[in-house]
KEVEX-520777 format. One line per field, with one value per residue (C-alpha): y, z, x; residue number from 1; residue in one letter; chain. Coordinates in nm, 2 decimals, m for minus. Each point is the difference from the previous one (the first is absolute). Last residue first. Layout:
yy = (Y ...) $
zz = (Z ...) $
xx = (X ...) $
nr = (NUM ...) $
rest = (a ...) $
kette = (A ...) $
***
This chain:
yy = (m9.92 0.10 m0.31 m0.19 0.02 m0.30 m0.07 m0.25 m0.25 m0.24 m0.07 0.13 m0.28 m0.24 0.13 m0.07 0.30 m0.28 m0.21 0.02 0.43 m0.08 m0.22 0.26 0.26 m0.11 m0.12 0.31 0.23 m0.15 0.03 0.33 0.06 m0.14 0.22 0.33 m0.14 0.01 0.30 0.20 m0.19 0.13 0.36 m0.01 m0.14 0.25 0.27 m0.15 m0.03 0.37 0.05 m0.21 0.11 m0.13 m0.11 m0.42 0.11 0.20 m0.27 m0.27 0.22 0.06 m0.39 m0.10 0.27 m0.09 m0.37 0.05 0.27 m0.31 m0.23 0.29 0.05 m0.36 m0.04 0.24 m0.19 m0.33 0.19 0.19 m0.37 m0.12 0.28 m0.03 m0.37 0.13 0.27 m0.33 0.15 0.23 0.17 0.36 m0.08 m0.23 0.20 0.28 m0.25 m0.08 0.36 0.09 m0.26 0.08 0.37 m0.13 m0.20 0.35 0.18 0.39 0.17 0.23 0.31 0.07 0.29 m0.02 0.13 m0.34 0.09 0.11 m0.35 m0.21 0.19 m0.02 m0.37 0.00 0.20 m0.22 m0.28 0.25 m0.04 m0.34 m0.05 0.20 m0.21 m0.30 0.10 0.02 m0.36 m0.14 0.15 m0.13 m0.34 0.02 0.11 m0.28 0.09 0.17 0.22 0.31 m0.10 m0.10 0.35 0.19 m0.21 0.12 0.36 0.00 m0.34 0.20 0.26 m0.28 m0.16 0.33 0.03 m0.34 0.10 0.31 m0.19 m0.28 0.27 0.15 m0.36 m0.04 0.34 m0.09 m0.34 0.20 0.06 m0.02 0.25 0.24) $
zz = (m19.88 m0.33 m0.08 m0.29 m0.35 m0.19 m0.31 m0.24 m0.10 0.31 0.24 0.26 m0.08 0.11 0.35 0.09 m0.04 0.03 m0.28 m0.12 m0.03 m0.21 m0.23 m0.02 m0.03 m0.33 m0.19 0.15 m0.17 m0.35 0.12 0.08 m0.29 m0.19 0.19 m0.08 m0.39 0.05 0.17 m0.31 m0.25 0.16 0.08 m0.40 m0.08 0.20 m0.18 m0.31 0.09 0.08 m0.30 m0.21 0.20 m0.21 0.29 m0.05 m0.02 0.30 0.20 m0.10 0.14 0.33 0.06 m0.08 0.22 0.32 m0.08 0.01 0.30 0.18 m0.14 0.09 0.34 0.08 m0.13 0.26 0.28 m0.12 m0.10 0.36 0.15 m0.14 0.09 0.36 m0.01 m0.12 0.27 0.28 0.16 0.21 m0.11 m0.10 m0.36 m0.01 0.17 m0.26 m0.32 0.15 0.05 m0.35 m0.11 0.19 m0.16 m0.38 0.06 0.18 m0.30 0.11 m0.29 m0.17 m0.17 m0.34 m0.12 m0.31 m0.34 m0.13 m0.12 0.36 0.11 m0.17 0.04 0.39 m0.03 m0.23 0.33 0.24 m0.21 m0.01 0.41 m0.03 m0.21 0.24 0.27 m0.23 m0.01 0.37 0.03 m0.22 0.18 0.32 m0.13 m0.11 0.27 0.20 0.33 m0.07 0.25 m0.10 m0.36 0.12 0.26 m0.33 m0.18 0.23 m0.13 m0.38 0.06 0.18 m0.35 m0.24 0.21 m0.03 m0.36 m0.05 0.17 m0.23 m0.30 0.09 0.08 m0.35 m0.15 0.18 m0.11 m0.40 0.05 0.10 0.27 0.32 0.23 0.16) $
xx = (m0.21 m0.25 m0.18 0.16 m0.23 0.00 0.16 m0.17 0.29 m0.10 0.29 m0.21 m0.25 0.29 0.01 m0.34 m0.27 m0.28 0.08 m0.35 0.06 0.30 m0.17 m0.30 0.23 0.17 m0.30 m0.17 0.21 m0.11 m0.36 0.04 0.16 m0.32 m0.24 0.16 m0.02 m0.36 m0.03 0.17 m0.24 m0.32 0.16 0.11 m0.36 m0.20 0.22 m0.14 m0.29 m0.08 0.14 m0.28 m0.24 m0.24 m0.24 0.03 0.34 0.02 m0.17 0.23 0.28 m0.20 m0.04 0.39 0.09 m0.23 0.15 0.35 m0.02 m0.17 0.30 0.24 m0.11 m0.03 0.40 0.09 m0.16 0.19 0.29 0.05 m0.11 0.30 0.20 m0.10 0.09 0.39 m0.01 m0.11 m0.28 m0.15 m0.31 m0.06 0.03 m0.24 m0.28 0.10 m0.08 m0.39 m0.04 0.12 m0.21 m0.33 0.09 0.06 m0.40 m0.09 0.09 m0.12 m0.15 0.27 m0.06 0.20 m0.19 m0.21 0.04 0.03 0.37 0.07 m0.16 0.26 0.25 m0.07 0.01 0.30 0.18 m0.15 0.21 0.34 m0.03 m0.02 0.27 0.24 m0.11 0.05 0.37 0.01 m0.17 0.27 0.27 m0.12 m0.06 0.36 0.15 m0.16 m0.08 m0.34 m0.10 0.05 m0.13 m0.36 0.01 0.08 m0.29 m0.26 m0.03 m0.03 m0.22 m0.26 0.04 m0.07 m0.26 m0.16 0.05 m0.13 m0.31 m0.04 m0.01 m0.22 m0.25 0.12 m0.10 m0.30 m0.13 0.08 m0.17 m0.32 m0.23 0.26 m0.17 0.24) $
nr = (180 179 178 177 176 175 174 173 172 171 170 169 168 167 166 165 164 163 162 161 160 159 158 157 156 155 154 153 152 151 150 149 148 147 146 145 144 143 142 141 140 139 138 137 136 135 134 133 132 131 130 129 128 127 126 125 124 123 122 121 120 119 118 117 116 115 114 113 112 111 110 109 108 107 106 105 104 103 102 101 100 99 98 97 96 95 94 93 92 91 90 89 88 87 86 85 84 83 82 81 80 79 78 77 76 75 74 73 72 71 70 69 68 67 66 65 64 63 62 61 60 59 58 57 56 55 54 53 52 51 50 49 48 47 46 45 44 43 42 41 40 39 38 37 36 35 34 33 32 31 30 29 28 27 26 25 24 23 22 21 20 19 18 17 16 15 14 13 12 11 10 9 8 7 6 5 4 3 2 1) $
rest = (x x x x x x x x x x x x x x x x x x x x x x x x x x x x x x x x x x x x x x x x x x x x x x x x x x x x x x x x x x x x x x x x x x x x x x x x x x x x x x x x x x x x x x x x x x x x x x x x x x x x x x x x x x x x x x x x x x x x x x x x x x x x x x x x x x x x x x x x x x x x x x x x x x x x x x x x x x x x x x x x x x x x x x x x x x x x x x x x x x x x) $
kette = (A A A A A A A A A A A A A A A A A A A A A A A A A A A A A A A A A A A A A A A A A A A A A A A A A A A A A A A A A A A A A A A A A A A A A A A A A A A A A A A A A A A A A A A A A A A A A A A A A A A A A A A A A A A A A A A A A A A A A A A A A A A A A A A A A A A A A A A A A A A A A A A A A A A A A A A A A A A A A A A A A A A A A A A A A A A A A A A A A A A A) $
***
């Protein structure tokens, strides 16, 4: 499809955040299986369930276009995806492989962040005054996803430079116990 007008960009932009939507709809199960922080997991469960409410707006979007929500594949969510699975398959210390959980999840939301941000100011250029709106909420919603994660991190990080050590076990966040 040739890009010949703002409005065309803006439904290409559309559809790729729709994809990265539904890649993220099925790698953040694996994220929150491998958190060891209950908390972390929580957190990424409850943005699972935010995530799938954001390909919802998407489709809502596009229903009240007339169109059919389609996606085009997001190679940028893809190479992140990719980049996040590699961590989690490596050994390491659980409160480390938190750390690098937030650290990969944060990228998602920062690039989730921005591919919002641009689609929202599209709409209003366009008069899509609704369209924005939902834009917004999604927008705003992945925001405030990225500020827990950074008040979880303050917490992991700490633990994660300690190594695991006996006194990050003390920490308030729970942590998961492997099954015996």
């Amino acid at each position: 499809m040739a890009l010949e007008s703002l409005n065309d960009l803006w439904l290409d932009q559309l559809r790729d955040l729709y994809d990265a939507e539904n890649q993220l709809i099925k790698a953040l199960p694996k994220m929150a299986e491998a958190a060891n922080s209950e908390e972390l997991r929580e957190g990424i469960e409850r943005h699972l369930e935010q995530t799938k409410g954001h390909a919802q707006r998407i489709e809502m979007i596009f229903e009240n276009l007339g169109d059919k929500a389609k996606g085009k594949k997001c190679k940028g969510m893809e190479g992140l995806i990719k980049e996040g699975s590699e961590t989690l398959n490596e050994e390491m210390d659980p409160d480390v492989k938190d750390a690098a959980i937030i650290a990969a999840a944060q990228r998602v939301e920062h690039y989730e962040i921005a591919g919002y941000g641009t689609a929202r100011t599209y709409a209003n250029l366009l008069g899509e005054r609704e369209a924005a709106s939902l834009l917004e909420q999604t927008l705003q919603e992945e925001k405030d996803t990225d500020a827990k994660l950074n008040e979880l991190a303050e917490d992991i990080n700490v633990a994660a430079e300690q190594g695991g050590d006996a006194e990050s076990e003390s920490r308030t966040t729970k942590r998961r116990r492997p099954a015996a």
